[in-house]
C-alpha positions in Angstrom: 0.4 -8.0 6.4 4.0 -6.3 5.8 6.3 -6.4 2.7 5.8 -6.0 -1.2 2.5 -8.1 -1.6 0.9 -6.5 -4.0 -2.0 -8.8 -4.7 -3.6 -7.6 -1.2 -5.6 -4.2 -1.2 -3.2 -2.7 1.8 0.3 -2.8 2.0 3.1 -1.5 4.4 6.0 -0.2 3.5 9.2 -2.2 4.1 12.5 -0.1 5.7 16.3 -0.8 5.8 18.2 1.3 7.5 21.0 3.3 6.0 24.2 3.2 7.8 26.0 6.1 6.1 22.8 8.4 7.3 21.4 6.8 10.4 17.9 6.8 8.8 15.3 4.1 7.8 14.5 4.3 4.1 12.1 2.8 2.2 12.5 -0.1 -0.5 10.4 -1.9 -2.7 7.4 0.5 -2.9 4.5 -0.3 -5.1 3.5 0.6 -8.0 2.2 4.1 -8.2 -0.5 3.5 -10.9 -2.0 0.9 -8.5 -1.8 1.9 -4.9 -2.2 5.4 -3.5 -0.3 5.8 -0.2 -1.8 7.2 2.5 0.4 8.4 5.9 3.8 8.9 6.9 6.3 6.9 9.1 9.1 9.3 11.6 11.0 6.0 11.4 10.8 2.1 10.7 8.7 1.2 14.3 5.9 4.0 14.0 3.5 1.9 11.6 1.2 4.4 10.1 2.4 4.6 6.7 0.4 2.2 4.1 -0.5 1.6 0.8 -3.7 1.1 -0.6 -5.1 -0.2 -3.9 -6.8 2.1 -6.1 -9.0 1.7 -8.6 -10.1 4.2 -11.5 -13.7 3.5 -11.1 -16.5 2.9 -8.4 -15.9 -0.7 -6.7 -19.5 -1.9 -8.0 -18.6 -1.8 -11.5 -15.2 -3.6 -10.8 -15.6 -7.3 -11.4 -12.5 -8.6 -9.5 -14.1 -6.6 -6.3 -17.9 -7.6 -6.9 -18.0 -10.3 -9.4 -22.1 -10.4 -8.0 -24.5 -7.3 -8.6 -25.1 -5.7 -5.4 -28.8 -5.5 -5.1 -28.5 -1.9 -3.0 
């Protein structure tokens, strides 16, 4: 998955390339008071950079995550 979709736990950062400084740059980042990111991209094609969703407690008491109990 690629882009700005923000309902998805991991998301890639989407690049446009800026002719005045032959260099990628980022746009349309998420917010920072829901995803942490995680990585770094040299330039648009190396793919490590992402975006993860993070949430201020532990996932078991996060109903959205696990609406069920776990039993362990």
């Amino acid at each position: 998955m690629s882009g700005n979709s923000t309902t998805s736990n991991i998301v890639y950062p989407q690049y446009y390339r800026d002719k005045d400084l032959e260099v990628d740059k980022e746009e349309k980042k998420p917010p920072e008071s829901a995803f942490i990111g995680l990585g770094w991209d040299e330039d648009a094609n190396t793919k490590r950079k992402h975006y993860r969703r993070f949430y201020p407690d532990e996932l078991e008491n996060i109903k959205s995550v696990l609406p069920i109990i776990s039993p362990f």
